[in-house]
CHARMM-style PDB file with segment names, atoms N, HN, CA, C and O in Angstrom:
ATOM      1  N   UNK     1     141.068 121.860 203.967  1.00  0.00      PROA
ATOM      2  CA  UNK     1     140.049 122.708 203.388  1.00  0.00      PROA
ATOM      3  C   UNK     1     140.444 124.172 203.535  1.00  0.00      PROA
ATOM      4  O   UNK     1     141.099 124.584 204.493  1.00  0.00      PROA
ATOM      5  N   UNK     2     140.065 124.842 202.657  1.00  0.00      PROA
ATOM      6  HN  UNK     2     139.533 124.508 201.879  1.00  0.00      PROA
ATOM      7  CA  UNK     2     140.375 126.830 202.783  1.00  0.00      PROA
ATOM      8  C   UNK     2     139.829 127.448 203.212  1.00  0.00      PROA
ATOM      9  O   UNK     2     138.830 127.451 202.494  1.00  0.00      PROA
ATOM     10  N   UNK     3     139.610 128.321 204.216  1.00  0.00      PROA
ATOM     11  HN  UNK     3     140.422 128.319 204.800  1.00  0.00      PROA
ATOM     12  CA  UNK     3     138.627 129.330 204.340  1.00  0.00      PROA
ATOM     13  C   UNK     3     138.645 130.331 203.243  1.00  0.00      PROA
ATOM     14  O   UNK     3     139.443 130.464 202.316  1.00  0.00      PROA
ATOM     15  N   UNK     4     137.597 130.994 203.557  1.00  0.00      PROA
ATOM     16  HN  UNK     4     136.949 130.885 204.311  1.00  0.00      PROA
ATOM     17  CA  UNK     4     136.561 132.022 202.418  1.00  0.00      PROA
ATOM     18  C   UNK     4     137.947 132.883 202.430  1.00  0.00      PROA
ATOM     19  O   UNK     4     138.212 133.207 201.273  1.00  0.00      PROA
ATOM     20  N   UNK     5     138.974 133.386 203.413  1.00  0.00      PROA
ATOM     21  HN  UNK     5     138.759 133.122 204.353  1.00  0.00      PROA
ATOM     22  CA  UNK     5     140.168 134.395 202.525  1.00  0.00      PROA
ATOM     23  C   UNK     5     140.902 133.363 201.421  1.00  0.00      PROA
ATOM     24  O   UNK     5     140.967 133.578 200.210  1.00  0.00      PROA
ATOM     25  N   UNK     6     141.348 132.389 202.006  1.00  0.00      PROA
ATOM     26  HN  UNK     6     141.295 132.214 202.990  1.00  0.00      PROA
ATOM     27  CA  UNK     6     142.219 131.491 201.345  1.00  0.00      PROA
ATOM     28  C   UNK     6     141.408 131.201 199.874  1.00  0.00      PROA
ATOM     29  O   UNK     6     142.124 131.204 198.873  1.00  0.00      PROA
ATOM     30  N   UNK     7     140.088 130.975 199.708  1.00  0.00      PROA
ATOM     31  HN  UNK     7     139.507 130.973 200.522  1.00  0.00      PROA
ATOM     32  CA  UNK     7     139.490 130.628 198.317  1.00  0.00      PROA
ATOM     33  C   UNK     7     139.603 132.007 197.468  1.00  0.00      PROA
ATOM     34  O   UNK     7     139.931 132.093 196.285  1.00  0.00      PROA
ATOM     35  N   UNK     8     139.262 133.042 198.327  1.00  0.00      PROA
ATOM     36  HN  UNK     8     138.996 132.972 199.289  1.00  0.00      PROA
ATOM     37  CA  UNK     8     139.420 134.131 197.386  1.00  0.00      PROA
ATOM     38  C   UNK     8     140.607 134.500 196.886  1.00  0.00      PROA
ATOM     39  O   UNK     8     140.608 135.287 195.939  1.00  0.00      PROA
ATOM     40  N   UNK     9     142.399 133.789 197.656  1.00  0.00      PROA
ATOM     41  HN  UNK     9     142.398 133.150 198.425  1.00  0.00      PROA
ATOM     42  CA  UNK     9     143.476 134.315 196.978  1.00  0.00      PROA
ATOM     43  C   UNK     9     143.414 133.180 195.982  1.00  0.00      PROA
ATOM     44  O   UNK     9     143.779 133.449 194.837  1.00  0.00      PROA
ATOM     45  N   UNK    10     142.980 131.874 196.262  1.00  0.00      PROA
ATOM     46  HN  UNK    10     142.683 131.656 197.192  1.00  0.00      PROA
ATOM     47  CA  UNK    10     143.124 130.990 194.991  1.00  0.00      PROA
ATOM     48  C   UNK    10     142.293 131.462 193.787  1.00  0.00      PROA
ATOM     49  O   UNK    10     142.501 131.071 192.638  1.00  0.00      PROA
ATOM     50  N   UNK    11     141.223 132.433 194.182  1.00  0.00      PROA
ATOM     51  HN  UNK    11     141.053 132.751 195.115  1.00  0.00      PROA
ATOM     52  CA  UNK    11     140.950 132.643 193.020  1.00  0.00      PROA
ATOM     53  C   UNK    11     141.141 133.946 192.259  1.00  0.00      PROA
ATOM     54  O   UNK    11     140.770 134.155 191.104  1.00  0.00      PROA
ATOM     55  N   UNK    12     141.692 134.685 192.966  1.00  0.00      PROA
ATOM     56  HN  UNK    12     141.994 134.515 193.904  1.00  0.00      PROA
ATOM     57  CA  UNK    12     142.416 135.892 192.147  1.00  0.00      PROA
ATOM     58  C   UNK    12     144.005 135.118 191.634  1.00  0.00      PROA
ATOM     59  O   UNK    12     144.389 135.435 190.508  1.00  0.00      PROA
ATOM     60  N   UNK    13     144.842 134.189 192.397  1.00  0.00      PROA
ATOM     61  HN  UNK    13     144.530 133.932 193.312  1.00  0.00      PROA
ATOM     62  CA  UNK    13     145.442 133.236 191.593  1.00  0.00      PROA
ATOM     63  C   UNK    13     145.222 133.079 190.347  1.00  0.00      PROA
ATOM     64  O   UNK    13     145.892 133.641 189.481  1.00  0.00      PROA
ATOM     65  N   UNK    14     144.140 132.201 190.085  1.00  0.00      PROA
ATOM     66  HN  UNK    14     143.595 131.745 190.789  1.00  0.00      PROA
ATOM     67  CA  UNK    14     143.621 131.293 189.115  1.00  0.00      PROA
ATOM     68  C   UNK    14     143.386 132.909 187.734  1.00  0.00      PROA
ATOM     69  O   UNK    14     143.946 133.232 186.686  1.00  0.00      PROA
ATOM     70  N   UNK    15     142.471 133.366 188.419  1.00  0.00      PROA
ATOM     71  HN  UNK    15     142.016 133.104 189.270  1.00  0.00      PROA
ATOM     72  CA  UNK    15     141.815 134.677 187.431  1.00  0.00      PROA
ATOM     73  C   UNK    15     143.141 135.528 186.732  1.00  0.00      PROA
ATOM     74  O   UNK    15     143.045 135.928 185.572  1.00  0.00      PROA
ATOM     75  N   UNK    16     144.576 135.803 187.669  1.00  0.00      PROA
ATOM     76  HN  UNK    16     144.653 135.478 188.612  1.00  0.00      PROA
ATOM     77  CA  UNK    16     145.448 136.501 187.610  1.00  0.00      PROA
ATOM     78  C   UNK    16     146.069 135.429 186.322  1.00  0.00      PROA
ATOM     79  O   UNK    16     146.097 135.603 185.104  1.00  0.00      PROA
ATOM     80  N   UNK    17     146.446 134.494 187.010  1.00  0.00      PROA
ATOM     81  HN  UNK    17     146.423 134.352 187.999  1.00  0.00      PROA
ATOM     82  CA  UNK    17     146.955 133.673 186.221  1.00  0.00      PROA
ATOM     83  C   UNK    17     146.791 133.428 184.624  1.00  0.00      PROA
ATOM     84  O   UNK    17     147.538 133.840 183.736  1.00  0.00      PROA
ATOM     85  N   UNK    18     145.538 132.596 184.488  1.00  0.00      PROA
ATOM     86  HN  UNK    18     144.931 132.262 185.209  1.00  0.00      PROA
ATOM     87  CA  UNK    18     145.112 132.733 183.495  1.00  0.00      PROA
ATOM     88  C   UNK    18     144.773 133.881 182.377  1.00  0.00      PROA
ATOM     89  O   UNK    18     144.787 133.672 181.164  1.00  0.00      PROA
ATOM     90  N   UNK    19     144.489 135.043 182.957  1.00  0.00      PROA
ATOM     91  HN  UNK    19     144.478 135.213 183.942  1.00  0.00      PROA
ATOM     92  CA  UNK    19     144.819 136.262 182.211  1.00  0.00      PROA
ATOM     93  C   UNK    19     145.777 136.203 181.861  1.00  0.00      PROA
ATOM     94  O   UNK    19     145.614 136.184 180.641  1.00  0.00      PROA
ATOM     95  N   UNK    20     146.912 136.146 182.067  1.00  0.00      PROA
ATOM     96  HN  UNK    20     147.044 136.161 183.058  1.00  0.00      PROA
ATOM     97  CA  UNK    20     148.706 135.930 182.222  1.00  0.00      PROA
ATOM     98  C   UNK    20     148.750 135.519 180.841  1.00  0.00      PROA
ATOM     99  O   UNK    20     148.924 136.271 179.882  1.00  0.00      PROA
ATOM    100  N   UNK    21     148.556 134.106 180.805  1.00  0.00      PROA
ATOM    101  HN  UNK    21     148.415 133.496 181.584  1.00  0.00      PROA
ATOM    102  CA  UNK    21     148.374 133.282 179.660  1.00  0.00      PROA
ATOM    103  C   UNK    21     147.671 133.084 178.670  1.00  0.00      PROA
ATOM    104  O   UNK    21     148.010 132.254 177.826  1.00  0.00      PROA
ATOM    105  N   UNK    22     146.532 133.811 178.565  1.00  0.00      PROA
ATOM    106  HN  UNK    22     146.257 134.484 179.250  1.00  0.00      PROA
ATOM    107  CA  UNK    22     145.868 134.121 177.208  1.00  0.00      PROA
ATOM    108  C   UNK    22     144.619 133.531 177.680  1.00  0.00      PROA
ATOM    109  O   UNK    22     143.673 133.756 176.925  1.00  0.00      PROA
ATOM    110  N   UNK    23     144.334 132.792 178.790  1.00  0.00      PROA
ATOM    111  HN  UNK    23     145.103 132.610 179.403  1.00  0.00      PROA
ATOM    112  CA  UNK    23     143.183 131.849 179.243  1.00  0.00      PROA
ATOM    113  C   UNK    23     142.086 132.590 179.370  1.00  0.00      PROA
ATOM    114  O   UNK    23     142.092 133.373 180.320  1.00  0.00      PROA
ATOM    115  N   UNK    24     140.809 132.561 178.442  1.00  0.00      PROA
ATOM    116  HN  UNK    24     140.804 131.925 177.670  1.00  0.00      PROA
ATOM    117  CA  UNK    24     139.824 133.966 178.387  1.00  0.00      PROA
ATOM    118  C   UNK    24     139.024 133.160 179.161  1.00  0.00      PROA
ATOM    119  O   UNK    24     139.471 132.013 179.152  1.00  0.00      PROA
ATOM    120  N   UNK    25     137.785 133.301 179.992  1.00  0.00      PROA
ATOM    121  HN  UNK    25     137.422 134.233 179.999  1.00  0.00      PROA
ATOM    122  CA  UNK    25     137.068 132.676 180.759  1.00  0.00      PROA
ATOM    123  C   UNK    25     136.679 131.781 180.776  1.00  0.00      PROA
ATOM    124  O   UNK    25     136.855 131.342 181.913  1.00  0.00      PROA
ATOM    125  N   UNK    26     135.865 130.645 179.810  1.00  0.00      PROA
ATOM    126  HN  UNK    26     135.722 131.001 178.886  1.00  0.00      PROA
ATOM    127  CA  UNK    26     135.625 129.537 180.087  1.00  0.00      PROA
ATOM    128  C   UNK    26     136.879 128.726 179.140  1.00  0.00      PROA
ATOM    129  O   UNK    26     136.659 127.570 178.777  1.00  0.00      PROA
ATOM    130  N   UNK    27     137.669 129.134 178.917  1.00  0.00      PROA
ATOM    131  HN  UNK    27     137.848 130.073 179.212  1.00  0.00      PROA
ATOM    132  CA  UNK    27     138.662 128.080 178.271  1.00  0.00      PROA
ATOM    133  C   UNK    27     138.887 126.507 178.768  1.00  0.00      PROA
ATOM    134  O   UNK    27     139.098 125.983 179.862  1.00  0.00      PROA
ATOM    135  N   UNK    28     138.788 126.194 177.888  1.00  0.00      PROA
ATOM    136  HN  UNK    28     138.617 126.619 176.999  1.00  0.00      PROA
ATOM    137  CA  UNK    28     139.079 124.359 178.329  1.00  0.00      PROA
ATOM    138  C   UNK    28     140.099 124.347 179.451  1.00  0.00      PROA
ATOM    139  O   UNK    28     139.851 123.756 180.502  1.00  0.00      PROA
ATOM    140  N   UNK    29     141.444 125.103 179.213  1.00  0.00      PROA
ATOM    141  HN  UNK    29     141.645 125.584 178.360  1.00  0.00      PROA
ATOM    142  CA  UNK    29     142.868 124.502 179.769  1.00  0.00      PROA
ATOM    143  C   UNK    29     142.339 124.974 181.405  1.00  0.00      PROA
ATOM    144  O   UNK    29     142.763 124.365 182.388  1.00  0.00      PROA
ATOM    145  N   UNK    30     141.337 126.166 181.529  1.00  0.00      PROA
ATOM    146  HN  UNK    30     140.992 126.661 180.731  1.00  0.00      PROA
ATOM    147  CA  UNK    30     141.561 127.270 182.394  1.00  0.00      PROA
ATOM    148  C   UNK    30     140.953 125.884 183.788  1.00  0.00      PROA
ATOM    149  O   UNK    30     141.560 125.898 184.860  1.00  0.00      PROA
ATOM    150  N   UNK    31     139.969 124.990 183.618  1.00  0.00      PROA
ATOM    151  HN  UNK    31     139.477 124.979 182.748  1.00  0.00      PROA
ATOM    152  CA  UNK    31     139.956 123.886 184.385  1.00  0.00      PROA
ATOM    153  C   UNK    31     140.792 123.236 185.453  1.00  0.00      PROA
ATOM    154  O   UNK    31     140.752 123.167 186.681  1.00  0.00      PROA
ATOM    155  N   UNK    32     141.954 122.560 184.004  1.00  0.00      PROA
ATOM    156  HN  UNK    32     141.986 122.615 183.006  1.00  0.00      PROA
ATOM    157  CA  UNK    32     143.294 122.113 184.424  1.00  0.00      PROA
ATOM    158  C   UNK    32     144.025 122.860 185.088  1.00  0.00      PROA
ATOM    159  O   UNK    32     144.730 122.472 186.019  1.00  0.00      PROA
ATOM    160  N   UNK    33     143.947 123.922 184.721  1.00  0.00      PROA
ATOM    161  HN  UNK    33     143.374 124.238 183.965  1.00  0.00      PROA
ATOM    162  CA  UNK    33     144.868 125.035 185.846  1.00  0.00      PROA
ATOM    163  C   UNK    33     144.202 125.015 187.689  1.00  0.00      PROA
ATOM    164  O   UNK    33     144.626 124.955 188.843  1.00  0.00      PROA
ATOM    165  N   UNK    34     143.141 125.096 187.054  1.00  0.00      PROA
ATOM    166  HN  UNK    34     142.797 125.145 186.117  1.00  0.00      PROA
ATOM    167  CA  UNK    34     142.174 125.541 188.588  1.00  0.00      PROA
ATOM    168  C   UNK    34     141.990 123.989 189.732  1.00  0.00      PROA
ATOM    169  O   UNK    34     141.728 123.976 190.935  1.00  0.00      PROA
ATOM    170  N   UNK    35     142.242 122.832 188.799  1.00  0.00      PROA
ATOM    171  HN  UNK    35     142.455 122.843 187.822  1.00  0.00      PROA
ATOM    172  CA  UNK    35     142.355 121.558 189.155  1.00  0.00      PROA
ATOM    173  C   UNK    35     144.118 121.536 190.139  1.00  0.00      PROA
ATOM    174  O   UNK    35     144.236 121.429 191.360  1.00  0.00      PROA
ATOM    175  N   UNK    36     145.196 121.666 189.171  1.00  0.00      PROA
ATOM    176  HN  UNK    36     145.100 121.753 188.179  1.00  0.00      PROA
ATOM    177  CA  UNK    36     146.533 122.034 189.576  1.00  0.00      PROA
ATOM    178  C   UNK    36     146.427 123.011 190.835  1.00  0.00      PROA
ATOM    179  O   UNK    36     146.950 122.527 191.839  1.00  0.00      PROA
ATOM    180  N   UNK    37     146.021 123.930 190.960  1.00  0.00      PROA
ATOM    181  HN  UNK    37     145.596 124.323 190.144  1.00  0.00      PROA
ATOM    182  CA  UNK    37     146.286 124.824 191.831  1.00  0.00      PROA
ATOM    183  C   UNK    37     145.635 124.417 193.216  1.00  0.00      PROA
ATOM    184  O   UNK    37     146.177 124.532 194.315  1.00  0.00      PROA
ATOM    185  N   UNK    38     144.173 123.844 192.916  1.00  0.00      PROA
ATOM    186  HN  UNK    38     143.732 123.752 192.023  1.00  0.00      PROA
ATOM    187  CA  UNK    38     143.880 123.081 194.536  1.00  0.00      PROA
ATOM    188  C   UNK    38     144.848 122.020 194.590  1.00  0.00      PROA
ATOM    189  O   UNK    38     144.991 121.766 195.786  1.00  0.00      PROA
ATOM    190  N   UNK    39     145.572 121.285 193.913  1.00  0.00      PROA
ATOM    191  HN  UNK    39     145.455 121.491 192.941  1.00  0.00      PROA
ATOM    192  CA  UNK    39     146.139 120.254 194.508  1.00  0.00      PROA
ATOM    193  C   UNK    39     147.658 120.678 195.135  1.00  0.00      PROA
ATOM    194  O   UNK    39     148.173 120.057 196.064  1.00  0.00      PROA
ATOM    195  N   UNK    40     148.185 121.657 194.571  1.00  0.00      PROA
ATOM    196  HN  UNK    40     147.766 122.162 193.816  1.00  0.00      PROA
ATOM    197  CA  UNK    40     149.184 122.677 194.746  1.00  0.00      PROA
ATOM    198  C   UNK    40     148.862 122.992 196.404  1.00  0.00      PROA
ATOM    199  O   UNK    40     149.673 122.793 197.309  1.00  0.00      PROA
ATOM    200  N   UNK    41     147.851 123.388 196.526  1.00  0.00      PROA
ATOM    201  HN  UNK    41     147.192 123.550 195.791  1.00  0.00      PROA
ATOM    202  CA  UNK    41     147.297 124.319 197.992  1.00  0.00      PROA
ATOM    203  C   UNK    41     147.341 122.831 199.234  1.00  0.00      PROA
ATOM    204  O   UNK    41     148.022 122.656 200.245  1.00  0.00      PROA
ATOM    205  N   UNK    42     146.464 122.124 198.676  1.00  0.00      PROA
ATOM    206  HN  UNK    42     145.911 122.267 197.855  1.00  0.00      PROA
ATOM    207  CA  UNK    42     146.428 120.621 199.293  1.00  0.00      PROA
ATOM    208  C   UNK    42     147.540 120.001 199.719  1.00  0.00      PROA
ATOM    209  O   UNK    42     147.574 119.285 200.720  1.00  0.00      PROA
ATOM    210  N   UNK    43     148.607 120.276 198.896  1.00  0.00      PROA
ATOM    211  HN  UNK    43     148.579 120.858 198.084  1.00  0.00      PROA
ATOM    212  CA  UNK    43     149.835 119.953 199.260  1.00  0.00      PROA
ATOM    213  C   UNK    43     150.754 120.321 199.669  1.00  0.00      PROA
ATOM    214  O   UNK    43     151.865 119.826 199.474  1.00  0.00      PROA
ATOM    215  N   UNK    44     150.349 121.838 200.722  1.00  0.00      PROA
ATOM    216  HN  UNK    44     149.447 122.240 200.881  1.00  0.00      PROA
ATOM    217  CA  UNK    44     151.003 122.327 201.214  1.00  0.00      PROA
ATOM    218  C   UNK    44     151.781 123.689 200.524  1.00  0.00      PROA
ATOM    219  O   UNK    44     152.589 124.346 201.181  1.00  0.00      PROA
ATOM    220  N   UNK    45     151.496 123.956 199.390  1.00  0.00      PROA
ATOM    221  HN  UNK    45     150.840 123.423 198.856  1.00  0.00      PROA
ATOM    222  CA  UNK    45     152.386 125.075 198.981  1.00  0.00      PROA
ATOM    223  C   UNK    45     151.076 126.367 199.205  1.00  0.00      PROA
ATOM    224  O   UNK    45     150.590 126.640 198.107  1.00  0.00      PROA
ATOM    225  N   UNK    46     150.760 126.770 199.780  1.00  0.00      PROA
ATOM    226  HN  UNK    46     151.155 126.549 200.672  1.00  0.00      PROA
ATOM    227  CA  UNK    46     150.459 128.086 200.104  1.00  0.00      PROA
ATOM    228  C   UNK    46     150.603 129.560 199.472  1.00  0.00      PROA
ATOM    229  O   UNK    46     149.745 130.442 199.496  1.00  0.00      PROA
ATOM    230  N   UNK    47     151.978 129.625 198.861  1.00  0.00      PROA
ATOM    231  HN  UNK    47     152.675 128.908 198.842  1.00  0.00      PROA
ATOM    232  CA  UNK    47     152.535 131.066 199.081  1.00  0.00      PROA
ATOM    233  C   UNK    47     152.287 131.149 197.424  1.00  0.00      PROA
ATOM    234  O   UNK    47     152.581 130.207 196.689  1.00  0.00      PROA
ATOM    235  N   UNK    48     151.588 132.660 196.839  1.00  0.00      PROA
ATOM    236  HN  UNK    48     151.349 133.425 197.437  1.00  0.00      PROA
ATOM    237  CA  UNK    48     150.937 133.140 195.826  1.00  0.00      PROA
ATOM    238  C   UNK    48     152.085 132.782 194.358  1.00  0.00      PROA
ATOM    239  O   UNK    48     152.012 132.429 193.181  1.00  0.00      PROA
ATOM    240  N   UNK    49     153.220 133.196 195.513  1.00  0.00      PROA
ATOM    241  HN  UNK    49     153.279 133.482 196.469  1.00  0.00      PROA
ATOM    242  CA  UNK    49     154.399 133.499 194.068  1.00  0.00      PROA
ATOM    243  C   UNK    49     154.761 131.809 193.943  1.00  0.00      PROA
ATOM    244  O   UNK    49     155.118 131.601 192.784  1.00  0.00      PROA
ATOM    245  N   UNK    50     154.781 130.710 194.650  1.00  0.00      PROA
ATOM    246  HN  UNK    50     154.491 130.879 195.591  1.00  0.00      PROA
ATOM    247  CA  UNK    50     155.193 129.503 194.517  1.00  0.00      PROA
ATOM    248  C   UNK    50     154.328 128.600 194.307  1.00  0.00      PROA
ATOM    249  O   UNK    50     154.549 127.390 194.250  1.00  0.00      PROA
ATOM    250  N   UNK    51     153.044 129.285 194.151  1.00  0.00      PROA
ATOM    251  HN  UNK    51     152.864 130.268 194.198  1.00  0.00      PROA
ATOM    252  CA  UNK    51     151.824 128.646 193.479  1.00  0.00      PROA
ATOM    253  C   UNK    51     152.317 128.785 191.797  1.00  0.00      PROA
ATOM    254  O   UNK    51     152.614 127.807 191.111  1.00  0.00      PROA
ATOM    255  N   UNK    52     152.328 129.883 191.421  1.00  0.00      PROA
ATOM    256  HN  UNK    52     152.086 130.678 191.977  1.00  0.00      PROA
ATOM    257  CA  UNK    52     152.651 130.462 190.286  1.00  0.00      PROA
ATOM    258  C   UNK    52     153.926 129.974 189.704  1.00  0.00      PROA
ATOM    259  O   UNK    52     154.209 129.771 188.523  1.00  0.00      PROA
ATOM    260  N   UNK    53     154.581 129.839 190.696  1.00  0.00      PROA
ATOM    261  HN  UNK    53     154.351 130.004 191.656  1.00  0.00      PROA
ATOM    262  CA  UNK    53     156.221 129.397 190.024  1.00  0.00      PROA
ATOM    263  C   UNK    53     155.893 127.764 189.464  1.00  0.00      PROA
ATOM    264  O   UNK    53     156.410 127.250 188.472  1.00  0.00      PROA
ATOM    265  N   UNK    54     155.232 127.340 190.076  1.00  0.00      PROA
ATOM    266  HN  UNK    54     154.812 127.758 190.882  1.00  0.00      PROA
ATOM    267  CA  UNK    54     154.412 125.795 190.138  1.00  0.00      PROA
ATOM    268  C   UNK    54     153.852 125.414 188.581  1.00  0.00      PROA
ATOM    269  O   UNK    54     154.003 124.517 187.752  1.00  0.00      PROA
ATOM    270  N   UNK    55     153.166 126.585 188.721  1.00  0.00      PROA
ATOM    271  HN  UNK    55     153.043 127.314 189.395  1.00  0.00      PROA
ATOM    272  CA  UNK    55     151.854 126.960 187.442  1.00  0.00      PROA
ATOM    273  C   UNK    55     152.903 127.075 186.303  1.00  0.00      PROA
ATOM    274  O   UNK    55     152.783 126.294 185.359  1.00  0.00      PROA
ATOM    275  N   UNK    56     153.753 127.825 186.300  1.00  0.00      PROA
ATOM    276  HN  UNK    56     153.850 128.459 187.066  1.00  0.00      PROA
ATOM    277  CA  UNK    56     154.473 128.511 185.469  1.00  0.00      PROA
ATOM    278  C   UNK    56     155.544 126.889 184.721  1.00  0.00      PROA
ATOM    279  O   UNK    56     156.094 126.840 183.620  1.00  0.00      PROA
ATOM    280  N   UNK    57     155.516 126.062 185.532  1.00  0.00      PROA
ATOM    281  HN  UNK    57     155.069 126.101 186.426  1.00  0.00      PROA
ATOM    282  CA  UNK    57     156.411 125.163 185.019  1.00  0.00      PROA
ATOM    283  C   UNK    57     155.337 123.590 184.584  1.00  0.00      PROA
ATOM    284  O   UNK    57     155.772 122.545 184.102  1.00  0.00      PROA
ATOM    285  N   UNK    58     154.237 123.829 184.862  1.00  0.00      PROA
ATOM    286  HN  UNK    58     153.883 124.679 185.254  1.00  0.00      PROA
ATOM    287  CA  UNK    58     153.264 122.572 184.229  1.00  0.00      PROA
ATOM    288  C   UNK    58     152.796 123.314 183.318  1.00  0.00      PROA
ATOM    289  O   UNK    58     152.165 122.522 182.619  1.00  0.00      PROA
ATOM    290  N   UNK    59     152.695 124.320 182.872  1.00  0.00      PROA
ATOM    291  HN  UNK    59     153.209 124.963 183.440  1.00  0.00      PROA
ATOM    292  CA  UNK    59     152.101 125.720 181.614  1.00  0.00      PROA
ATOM    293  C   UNK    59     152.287 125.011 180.946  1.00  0.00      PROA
ATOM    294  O   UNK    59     151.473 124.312 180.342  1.00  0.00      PROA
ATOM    295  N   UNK    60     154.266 125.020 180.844  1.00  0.00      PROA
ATOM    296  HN  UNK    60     154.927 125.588 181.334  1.00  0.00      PROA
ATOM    297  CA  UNK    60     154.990 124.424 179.420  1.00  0.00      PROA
ATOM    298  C   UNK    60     154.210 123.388 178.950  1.00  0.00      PROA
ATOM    299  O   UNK    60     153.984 123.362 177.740  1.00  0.00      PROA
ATOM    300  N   UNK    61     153.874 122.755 179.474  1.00  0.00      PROA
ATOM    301  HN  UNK    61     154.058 122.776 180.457  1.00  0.00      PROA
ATOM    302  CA  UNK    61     152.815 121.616 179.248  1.00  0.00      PROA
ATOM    303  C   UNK    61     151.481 121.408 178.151  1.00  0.00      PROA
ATOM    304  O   UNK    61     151.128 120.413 177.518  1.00  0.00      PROA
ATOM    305  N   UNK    62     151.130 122.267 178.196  1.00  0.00      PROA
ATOM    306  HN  UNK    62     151.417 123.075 178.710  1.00  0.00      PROA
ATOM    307  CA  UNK    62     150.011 122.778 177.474  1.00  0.00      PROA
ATOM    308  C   UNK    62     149.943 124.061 177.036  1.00  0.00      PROA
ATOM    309  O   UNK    62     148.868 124.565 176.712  1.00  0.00      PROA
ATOM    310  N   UNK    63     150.856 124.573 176.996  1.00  0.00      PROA
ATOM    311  HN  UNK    63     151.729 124.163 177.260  1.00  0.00      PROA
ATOM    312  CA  UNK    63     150.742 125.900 176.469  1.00  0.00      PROA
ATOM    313  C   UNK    63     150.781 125.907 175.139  1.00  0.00      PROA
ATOM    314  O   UNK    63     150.015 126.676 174.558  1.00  0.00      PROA
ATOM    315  N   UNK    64     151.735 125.002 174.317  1.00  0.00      PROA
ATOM    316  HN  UNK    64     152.357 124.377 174.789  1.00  0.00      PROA
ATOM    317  CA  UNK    64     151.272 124.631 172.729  1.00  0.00      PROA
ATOM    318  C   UNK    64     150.199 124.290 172.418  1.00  0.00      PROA
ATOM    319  O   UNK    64     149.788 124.683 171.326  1.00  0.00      PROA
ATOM    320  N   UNK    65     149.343 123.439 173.244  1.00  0.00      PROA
ATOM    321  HN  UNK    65     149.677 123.119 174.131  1.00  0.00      PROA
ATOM    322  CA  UNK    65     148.008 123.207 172.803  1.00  0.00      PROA
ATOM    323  C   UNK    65     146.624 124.068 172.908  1.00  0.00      PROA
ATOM    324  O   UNK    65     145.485 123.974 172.450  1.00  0.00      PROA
ATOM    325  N   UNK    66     147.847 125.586 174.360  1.00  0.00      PROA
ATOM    326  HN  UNK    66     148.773 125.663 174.732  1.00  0.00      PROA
ATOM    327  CA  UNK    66     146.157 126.211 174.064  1.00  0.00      PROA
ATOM    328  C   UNK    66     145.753 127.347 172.456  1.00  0.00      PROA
ATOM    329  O   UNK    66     144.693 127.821 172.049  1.00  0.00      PROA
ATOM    330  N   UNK    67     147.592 127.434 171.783  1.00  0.00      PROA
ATOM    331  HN  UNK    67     148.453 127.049 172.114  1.00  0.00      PROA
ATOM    332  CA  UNK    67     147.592 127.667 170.269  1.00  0.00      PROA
ATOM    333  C   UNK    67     146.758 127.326 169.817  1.00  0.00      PROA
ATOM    334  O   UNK    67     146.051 128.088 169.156  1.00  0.00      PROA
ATOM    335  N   UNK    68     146.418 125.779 170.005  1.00  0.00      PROA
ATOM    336  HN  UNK    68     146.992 125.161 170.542  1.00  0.00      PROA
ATOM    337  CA  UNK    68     145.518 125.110 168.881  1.00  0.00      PROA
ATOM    338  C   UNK    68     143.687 124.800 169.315  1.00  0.00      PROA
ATOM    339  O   UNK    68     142.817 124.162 168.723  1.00  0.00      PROA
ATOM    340  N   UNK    69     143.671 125.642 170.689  1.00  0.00      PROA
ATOM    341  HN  UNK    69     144.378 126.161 171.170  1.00  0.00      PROA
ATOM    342  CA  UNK    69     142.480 125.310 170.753  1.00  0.00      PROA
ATOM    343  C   UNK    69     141.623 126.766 170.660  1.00  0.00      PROA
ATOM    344  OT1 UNK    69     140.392 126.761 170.698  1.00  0.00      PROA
TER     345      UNK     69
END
């Protein structure tokens, strides 16, 4: 579980992130991201930039589809 600092870097993460990528606030994908990133944390990866490096390589993933949504 995170404490209240740790939730707040996941969520300037998540907020940073998704800005990044075009993800405007309630976007469908912006979920899946925020889903990925606790399981990311859960599993031990911690560190902001290797969250992101993480993020940055399941993107490819859906990043054509957030074109179409």
């Amino acid at each position: 579980m995170a404490d209240a600092e740790q939730l707040a870097t996941l969520t300037r993460i998540l907020d940073d992130y998704c800005e990044e990528v075009g993800m405007e606030g309630s976007h469908p994908a912006r979920e899946h991201v925020a889903r990925r990133l606790i399981a990311l944390f859960s599993g031990g990866i911690d560190s902001p930039d290797d969250i992101k490096m993480a993020l940055d390589s399941i993107s490819k993933d859906f990043q054509t589809d957030l074109r179409v949504m």
